[in-house]
PDB file of the backbone (N, CA, C, O) and the ligand in Angstrom, with CONECT records:
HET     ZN  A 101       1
ATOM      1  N   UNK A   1     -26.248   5.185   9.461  1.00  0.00           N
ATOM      2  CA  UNK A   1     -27.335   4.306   9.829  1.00  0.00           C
ATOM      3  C   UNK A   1     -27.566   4.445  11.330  1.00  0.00           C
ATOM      4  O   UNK A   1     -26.593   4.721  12.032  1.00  0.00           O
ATOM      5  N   UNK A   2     -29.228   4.215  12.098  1.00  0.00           N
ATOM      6  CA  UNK A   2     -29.020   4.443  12.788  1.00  0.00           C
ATOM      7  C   UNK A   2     -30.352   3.532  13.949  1.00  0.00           C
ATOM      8  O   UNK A   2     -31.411   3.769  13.367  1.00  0.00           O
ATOM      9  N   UNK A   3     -30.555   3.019  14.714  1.00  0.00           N
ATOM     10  CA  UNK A   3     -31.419   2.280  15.290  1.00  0.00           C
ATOM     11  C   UNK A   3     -32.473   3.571  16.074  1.00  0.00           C
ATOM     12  O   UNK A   3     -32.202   4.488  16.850  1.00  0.00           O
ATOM     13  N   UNK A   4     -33.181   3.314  15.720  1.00  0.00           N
ATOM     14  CA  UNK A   4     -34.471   4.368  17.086  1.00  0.00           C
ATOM     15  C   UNK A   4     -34.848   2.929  18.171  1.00  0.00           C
ATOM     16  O   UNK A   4     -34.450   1.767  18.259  1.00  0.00           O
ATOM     17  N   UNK A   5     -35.898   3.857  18.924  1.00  0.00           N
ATOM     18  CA  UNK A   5     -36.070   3.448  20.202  1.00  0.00           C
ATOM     19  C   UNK A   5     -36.836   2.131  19.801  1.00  0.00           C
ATOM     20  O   UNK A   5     -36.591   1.072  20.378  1.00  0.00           O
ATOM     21  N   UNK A   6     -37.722   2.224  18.848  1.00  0.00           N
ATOM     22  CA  UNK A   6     -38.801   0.919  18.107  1.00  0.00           C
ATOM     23  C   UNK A   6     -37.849  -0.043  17.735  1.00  0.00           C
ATOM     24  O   UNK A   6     -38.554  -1.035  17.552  1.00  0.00           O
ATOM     25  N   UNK A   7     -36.605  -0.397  17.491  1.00  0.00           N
ATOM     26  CA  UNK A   7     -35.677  -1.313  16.942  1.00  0.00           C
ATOM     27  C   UNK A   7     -35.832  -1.205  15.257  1.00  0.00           C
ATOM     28  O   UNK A   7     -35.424  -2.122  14.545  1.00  0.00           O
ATOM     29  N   UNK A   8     -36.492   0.063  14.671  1.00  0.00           N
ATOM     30  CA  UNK A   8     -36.372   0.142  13.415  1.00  0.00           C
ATOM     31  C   UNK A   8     -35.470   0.718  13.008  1.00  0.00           C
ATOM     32  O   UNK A   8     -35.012   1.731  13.536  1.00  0.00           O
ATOM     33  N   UNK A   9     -34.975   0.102  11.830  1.00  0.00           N
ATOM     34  CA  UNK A   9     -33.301   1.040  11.230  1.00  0.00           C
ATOM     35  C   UNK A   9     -33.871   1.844  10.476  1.00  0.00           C
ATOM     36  O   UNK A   9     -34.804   1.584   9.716  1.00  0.00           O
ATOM     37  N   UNK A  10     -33.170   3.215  10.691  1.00  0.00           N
ATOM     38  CA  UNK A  10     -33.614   4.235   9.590  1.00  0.00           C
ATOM     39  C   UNK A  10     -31.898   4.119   8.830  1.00  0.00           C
ATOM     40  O   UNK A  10     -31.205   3.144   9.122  1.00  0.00           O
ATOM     41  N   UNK A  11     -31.359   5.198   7.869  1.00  0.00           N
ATOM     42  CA  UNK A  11     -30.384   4.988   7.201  1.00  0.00           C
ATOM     43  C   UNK A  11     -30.513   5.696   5.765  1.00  0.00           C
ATOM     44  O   UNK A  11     -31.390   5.324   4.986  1.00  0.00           O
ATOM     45  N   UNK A  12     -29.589   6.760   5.423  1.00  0.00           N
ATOM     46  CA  UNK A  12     -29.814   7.766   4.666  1.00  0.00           C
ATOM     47  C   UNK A  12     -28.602   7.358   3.628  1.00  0.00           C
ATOM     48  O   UNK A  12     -27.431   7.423   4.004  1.00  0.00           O
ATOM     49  N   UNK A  13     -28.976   6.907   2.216  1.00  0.00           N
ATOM     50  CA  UNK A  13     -28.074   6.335   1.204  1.00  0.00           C
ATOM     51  C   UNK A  13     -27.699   7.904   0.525  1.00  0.00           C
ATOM     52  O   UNK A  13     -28.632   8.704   0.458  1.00  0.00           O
ATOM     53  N   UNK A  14     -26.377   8.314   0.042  1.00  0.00           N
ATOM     54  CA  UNK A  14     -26.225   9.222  -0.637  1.00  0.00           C
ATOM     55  C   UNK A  14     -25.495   8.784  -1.995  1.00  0.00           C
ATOM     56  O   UNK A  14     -25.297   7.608  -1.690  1.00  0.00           O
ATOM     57  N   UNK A  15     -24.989   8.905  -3.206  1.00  0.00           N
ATOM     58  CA  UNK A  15     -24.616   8.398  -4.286  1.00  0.00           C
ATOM     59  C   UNK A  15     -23.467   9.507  -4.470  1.00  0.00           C
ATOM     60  O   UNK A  15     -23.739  10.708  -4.487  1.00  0.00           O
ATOM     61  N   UNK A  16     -22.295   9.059  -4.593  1.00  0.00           N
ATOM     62  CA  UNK A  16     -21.315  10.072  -5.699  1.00  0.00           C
ATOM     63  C   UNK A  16     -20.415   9.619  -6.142  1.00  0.00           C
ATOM     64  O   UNK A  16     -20.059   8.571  -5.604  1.00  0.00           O
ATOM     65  N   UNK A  17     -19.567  10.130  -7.327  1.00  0.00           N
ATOM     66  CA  UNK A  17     -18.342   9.449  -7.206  1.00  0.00           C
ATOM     67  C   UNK A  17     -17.499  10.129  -7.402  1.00  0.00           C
ATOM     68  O   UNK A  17     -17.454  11.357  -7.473  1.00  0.00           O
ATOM     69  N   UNK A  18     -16.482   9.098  -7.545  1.00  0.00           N
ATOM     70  CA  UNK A  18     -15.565   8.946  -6.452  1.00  0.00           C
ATOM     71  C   UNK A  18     -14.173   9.108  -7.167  1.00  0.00           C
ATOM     72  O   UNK A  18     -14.271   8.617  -8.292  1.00  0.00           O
ATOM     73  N   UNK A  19     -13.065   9.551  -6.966  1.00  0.00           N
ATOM     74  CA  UNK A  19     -11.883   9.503  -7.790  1.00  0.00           C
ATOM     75  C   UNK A  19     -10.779   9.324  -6.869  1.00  0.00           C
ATOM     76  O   UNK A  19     -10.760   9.804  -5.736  1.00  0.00           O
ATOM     77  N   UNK A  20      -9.468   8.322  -7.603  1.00  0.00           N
ATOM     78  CA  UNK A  20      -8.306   7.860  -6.702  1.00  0.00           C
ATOM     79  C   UNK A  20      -7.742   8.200  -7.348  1.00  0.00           C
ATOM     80  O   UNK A  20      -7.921   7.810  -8.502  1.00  0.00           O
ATOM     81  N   UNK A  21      -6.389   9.412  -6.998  1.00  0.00           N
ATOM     82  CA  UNK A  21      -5.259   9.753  -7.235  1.00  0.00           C
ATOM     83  C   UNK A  21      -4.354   9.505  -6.326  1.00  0.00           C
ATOM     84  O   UNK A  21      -4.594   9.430  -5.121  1.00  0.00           O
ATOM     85  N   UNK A  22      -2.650   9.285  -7.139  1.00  0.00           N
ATOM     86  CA  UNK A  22      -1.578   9.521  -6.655  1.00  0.00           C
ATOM     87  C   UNK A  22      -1.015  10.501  -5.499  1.00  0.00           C
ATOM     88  O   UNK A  22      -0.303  11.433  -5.869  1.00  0.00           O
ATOM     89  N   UNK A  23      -1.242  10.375  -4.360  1.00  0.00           N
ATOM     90  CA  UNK A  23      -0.722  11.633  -3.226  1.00  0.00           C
ATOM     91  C   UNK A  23       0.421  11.709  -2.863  1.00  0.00           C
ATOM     92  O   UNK A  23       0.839  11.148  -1.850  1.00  0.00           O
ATOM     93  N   UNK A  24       1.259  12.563  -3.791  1.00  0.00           N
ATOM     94  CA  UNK A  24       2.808  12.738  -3.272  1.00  0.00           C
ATOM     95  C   UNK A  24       3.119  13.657  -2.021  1.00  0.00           C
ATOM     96  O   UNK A  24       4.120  13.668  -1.304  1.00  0.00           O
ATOM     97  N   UNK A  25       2.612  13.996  -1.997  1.00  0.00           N
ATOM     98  CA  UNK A  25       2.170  14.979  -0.630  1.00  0.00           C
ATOM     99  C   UNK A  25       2.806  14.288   0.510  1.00  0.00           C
ATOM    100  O   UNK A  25       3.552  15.060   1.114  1.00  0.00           O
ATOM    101  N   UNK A  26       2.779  13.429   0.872  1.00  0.00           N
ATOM    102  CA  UNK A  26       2.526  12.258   1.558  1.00  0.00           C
ATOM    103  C   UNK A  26       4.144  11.435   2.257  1.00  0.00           C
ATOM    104  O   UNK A  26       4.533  11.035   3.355  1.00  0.00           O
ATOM    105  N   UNK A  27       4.834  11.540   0.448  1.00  0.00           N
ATOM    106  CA  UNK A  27       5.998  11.294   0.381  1.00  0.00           C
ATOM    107  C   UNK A  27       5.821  10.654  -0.600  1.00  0.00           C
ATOM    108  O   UNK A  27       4.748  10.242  -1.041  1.00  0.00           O
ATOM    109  N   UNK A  28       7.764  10.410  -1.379  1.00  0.00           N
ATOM    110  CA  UNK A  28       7.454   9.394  -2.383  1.00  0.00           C
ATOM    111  C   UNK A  28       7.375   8.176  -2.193  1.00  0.00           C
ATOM    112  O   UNK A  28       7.267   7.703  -1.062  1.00  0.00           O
ATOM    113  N   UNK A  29       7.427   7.301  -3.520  1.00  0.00           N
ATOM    114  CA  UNK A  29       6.562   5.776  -3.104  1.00  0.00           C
ATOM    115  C   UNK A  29       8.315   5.306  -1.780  1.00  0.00           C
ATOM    116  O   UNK A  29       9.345   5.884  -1.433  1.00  0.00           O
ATOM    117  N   UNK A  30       7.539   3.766  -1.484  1.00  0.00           N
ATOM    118  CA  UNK A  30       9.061   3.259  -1.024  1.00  0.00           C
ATOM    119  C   UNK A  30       9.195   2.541  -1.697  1.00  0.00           C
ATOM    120  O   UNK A  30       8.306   2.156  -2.456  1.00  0.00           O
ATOM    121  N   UNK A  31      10.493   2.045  -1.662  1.00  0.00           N
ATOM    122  CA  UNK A  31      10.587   0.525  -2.520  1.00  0.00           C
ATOM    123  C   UNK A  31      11.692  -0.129  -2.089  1.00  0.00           C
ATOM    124  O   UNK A  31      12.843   0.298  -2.008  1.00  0.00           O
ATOM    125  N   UNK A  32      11.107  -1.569  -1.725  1.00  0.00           N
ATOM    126  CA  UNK A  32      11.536  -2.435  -1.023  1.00  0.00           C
ATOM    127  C   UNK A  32      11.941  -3.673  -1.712  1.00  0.00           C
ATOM    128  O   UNK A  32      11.740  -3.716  -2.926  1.00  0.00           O
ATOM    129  N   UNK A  33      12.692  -5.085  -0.897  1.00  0.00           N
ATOM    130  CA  UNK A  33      12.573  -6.608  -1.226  1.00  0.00           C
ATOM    131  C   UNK A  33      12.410  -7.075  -0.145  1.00  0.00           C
ATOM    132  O   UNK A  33      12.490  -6.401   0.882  1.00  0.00           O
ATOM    133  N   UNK A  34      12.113  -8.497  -0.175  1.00  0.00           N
ATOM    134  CA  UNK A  34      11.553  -9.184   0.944  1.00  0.00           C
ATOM    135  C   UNK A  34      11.968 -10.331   0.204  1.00  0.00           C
ATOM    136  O   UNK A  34      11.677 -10.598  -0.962  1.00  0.00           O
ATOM    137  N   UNK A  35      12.815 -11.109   1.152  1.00  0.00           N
ATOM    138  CA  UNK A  35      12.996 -12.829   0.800  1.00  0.00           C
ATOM    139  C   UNK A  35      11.861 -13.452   0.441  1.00  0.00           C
ATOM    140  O   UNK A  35      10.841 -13.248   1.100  1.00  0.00           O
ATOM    141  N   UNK A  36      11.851 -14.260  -0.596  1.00  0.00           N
ATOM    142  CA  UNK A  36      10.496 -15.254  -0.223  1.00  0.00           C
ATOM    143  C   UNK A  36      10.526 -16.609   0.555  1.00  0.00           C
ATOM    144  O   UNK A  36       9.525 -17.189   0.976  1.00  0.00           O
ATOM    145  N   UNK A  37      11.768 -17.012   0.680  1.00  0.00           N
ATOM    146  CA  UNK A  37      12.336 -18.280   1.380  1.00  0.00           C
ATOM    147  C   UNK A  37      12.280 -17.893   2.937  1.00  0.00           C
ATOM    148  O   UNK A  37      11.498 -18.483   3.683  1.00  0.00           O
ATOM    149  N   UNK A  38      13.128 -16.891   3.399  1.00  0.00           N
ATOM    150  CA  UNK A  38      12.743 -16.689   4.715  1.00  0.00           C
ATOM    151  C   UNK A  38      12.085 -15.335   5.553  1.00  0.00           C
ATOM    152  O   UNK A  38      11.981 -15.172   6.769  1.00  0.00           O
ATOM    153  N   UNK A  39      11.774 -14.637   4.680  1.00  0.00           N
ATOM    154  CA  UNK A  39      11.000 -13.284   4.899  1.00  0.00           C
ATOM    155  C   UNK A  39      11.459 -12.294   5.468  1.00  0.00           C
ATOM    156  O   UNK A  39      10.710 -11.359   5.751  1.00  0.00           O
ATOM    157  N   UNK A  40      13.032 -12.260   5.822  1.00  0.00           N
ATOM    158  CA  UNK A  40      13.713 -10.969   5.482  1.00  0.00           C
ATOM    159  C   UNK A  40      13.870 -10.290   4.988  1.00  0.00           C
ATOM    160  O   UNK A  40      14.378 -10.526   3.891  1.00  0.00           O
ATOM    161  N   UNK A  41      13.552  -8.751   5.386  1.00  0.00           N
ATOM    162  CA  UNK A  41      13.121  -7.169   4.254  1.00  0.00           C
ATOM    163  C   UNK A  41      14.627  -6.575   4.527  1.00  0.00           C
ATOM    164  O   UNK A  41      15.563  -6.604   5.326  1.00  0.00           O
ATOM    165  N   UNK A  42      14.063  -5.870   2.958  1.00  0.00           N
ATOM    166  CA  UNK A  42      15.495  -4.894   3.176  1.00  0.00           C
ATOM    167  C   UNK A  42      15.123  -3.348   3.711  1.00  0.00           C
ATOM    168  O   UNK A  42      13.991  -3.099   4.124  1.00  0.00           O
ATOM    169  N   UNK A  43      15.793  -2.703   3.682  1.00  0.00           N
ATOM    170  CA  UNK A  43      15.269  -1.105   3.923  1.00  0.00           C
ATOM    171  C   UNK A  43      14.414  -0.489   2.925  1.00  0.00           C
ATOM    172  O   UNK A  43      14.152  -0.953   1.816  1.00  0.00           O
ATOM    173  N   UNK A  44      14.007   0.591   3.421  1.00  0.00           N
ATOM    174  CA  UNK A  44      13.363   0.792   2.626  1.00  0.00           C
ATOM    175  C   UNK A  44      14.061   2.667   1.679  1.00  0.00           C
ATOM    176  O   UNK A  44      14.695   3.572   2.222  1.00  0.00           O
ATOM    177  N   UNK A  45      13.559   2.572   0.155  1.00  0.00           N
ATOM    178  CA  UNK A  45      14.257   2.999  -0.405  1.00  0.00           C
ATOM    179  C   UNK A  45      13.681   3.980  -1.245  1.00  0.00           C
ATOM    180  O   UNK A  45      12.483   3.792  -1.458  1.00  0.00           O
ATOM    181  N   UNK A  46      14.287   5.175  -1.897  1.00  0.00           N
ATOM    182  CA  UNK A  46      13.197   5.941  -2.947  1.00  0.00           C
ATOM    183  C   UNK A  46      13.419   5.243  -4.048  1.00  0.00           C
ATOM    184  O   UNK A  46      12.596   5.378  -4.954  1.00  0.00           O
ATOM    185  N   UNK A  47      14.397   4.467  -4.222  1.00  0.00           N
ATOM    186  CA  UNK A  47      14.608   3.757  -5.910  1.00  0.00           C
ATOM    187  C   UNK A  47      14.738   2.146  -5.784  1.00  0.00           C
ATOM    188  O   UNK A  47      14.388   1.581  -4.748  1.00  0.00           O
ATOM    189  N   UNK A  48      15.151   1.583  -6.664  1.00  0.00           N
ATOM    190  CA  UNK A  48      15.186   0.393  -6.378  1.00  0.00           C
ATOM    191  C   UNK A  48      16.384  -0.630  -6.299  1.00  0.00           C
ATOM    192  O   UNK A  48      16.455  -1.856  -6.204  1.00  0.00           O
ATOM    193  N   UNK A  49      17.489   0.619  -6.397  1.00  0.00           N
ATOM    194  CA  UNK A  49      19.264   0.502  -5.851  1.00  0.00           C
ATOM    195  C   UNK A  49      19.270  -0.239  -4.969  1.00  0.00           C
ATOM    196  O   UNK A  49      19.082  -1.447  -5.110  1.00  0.00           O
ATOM    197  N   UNK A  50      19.556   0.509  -3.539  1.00  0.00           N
ATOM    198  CA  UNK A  50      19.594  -0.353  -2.596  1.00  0.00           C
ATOM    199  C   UNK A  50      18.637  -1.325  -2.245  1.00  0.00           C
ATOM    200  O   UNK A  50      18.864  -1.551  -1.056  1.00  0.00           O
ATOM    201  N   UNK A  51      17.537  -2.145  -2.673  1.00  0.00           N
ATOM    202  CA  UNK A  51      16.806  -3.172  -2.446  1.00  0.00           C
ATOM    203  C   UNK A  51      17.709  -4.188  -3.438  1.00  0.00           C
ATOM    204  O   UNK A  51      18.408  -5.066  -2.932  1.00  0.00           O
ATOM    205  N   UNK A  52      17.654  -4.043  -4.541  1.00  0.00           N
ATOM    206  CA  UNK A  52      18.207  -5.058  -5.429  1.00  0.00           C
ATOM    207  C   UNK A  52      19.484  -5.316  -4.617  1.00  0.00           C
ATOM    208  O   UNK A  52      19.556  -6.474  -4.206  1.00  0.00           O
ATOM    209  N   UNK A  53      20.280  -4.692  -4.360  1.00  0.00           N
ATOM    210  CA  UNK A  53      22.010  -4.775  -3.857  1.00  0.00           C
ATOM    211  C   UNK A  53      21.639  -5.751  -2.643  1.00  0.00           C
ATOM    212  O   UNK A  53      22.288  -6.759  -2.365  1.00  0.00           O
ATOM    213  N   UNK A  54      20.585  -5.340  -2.012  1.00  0.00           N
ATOM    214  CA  UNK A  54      19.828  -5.921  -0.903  1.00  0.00           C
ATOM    215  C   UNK A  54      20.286  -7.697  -0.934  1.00  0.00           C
ATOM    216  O   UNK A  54      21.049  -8.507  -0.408  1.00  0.00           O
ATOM    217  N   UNK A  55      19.007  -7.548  -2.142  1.00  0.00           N
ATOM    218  CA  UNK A  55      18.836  -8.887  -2.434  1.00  0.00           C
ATOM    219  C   UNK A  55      20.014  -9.885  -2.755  1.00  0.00           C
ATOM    220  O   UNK A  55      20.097 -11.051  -2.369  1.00  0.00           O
ATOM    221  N   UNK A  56      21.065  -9.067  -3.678  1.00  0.00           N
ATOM    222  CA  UNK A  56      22.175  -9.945  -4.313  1.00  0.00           C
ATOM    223  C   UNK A  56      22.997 -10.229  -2.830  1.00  0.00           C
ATOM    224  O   UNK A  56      23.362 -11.403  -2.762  1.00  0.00           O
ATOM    225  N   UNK A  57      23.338  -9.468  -1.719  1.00  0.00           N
ATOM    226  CA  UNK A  57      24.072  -9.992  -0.862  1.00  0.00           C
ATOM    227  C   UNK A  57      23.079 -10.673   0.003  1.00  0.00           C
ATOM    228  O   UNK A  57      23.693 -11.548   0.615  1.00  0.00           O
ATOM    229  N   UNK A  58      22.069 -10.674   0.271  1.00  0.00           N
ATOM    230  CA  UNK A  58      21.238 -11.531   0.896  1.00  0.00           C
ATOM    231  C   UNK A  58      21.775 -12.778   0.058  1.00  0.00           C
ATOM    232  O   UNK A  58      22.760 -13.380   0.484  1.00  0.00           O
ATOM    233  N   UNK A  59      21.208 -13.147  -1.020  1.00  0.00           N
ATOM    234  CA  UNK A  59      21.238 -14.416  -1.827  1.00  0.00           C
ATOM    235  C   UNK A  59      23.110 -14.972  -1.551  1.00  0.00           C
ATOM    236  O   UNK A  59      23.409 -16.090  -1.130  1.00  0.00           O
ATOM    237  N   UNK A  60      24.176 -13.825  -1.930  1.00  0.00           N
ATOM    238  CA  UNK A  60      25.587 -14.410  -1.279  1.00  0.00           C
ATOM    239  C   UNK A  60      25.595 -14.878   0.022  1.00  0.00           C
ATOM    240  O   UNK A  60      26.402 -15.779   0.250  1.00  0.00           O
ATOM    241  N   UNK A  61      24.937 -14.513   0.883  1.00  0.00           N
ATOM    242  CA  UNK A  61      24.681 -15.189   2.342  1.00  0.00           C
ATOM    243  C   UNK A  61      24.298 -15.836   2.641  1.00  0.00           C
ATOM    244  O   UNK A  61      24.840 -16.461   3.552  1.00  0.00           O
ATOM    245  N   UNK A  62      23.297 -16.160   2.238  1.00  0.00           N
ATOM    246  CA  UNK A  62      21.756 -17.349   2.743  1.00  0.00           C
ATOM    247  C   UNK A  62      21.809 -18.467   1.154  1.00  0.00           C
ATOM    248  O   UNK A  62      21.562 -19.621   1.505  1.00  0.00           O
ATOM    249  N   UNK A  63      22.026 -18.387  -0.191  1.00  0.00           N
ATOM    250  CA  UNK A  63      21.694 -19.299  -1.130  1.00  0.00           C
ATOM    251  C   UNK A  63      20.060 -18.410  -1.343  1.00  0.00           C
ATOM    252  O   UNK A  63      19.390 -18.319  -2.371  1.00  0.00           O
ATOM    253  N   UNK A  64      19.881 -18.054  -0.474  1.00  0.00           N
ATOM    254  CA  UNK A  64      18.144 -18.111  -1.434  1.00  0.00           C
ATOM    255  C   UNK A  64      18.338 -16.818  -2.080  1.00  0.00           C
ATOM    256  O   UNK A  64      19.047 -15.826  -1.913  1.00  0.00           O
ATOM    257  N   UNK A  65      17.081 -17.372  -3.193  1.00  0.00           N
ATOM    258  CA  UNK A  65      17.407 -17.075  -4.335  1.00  0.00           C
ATOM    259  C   UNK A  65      15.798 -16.036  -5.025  1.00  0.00           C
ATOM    260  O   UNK A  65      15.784 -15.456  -6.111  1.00  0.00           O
ATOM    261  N   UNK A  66      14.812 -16.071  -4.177  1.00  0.00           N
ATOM    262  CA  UNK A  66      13.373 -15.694  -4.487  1.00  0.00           C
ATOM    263  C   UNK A  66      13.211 -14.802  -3.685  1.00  0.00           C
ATOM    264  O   UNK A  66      13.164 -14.905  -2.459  1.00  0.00           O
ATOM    265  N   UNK A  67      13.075 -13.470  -4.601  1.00  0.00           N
ATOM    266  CA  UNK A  67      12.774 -12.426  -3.552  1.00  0.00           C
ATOM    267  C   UNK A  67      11.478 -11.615  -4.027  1.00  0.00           C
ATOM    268  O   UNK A  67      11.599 -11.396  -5.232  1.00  0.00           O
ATOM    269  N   UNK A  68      10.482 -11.178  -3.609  1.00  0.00           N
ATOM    270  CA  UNK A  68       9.234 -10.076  -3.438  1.00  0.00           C
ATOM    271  C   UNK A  68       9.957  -8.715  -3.441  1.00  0.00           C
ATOM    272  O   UNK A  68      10.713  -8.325  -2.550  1.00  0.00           O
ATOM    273  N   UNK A  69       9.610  -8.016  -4.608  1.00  0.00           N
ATOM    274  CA  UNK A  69       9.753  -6.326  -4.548  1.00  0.00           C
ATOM    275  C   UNK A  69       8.390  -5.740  -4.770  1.00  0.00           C
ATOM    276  O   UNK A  69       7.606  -6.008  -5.680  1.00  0.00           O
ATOM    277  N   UNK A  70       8.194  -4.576  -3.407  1.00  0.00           N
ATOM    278  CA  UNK A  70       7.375  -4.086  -2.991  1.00  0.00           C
ATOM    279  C   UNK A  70       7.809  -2.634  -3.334  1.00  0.00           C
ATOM    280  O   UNK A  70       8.980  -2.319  -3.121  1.00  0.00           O
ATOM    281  N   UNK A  71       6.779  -1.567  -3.949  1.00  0.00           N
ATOM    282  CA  UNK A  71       6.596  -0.215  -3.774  1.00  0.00           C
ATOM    283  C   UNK A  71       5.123   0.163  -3.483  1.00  0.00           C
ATOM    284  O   UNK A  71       4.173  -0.055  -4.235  1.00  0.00           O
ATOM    285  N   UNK A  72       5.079   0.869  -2.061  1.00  0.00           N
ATOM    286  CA  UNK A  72       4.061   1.474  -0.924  1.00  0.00           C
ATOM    287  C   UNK A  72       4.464   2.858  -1.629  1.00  0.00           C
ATOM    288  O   UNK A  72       5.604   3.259  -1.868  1.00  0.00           O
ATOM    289  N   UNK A  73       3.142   3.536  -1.924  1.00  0.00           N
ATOM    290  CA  UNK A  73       2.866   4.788  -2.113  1.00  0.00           C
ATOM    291  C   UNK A  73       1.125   4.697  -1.678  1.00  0.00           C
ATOM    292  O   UNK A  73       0.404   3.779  -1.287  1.00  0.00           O
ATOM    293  N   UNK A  74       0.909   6.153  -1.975  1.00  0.00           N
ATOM    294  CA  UNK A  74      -0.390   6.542  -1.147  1.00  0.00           C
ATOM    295  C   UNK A  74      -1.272   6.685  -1.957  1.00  0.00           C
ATOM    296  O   UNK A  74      -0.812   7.332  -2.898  1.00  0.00           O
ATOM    297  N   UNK A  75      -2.327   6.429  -2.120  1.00  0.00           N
ATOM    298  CA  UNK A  75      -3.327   7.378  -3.004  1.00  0.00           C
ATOM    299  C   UNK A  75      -4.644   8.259  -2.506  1.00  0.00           C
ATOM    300  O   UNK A  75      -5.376   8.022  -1.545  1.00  0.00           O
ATOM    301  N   UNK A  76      -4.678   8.770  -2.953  1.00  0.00           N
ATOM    302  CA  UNK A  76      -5.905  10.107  -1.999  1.00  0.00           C
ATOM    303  C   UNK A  76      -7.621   9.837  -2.706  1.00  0.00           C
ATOM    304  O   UNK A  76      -7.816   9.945  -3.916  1.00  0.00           O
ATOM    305  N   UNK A  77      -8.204   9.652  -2.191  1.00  0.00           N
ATOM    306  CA  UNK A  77      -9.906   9.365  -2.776  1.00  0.00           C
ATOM    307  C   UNK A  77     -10.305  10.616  -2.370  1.00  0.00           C
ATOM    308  O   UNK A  77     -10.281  11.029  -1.211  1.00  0.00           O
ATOM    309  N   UNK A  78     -10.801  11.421  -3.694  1.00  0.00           N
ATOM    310  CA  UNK A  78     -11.922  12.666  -3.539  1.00  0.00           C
ATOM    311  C   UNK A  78     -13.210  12.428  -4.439  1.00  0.00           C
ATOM    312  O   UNK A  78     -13.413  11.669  -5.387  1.00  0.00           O
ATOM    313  N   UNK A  79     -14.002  13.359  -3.785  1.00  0.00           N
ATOM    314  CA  UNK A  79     -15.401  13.425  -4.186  1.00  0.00           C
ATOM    315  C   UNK A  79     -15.162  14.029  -5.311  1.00  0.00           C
ATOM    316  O   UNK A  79     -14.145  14.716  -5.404  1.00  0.00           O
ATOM    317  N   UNK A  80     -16.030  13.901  -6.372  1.00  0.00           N
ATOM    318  CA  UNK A  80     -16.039  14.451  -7.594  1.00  0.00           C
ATOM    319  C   UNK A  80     -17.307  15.227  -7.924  1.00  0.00           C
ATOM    320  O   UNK A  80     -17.446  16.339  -8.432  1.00  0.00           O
ATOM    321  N   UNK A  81     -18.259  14.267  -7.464  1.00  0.00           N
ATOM    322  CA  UNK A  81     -20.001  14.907  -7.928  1.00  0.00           C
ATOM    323  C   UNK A  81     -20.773  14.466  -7.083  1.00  0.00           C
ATOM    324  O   UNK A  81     -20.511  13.325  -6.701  1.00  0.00           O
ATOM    325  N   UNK A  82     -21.737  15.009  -6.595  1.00  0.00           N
ATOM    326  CA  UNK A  82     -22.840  14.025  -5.976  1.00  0.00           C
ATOM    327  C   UNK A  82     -23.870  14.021  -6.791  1.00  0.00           C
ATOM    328  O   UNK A  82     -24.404  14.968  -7.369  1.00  0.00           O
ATOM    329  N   UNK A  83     -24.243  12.323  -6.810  1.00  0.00           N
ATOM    330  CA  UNK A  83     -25.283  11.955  -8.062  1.00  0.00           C
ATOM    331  C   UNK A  83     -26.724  11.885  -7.180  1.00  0.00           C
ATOM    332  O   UNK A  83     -27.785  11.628  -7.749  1.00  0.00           O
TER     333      UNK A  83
HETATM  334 ZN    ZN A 101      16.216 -15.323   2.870  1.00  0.00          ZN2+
END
């Protein structure tokens, strides 16, 4: 989009779509926990071993007992067609 000198917007719409894949490329996913009581994370992990172990000695330490498990991976958006 773009303003000219007159203050009129010009602006050129194009149509396509669109596709979201998995990008391992990238790396694999992570996977994490996060307290929900006081929002301490654990490391981060390719499996979900060390987060859980995470959590159980967190919870022997602190009592809390509610934890958030998180896995961050990537995904890649490509063009497919233009309509
Ligand atoms: Zn906690």
């Amino acid at each position: 989009m773009s303003v000219s000198g007159q203050g009129a917007v010009k602006s050129r719409v194009r149509f396509a779509q669109w596709v979201l894949s998995t990008e391992t490329a990238s790396g694999p996913p992570i996977h994490g926990a996060e307290c929900a009581e006081c929002g301490e994370v654990s490391d981060g992990a390719d499996d979900w071993d060390g987060p859980q172990m995470w959590c159980l000695q967190h919870a022997g330490r602190t009592g809390h007992t509610l934890f958030r498990g998180t896995v961050t991976g990537y995904f890649r958006a490509s063009m497919q067609e233009v309509l």
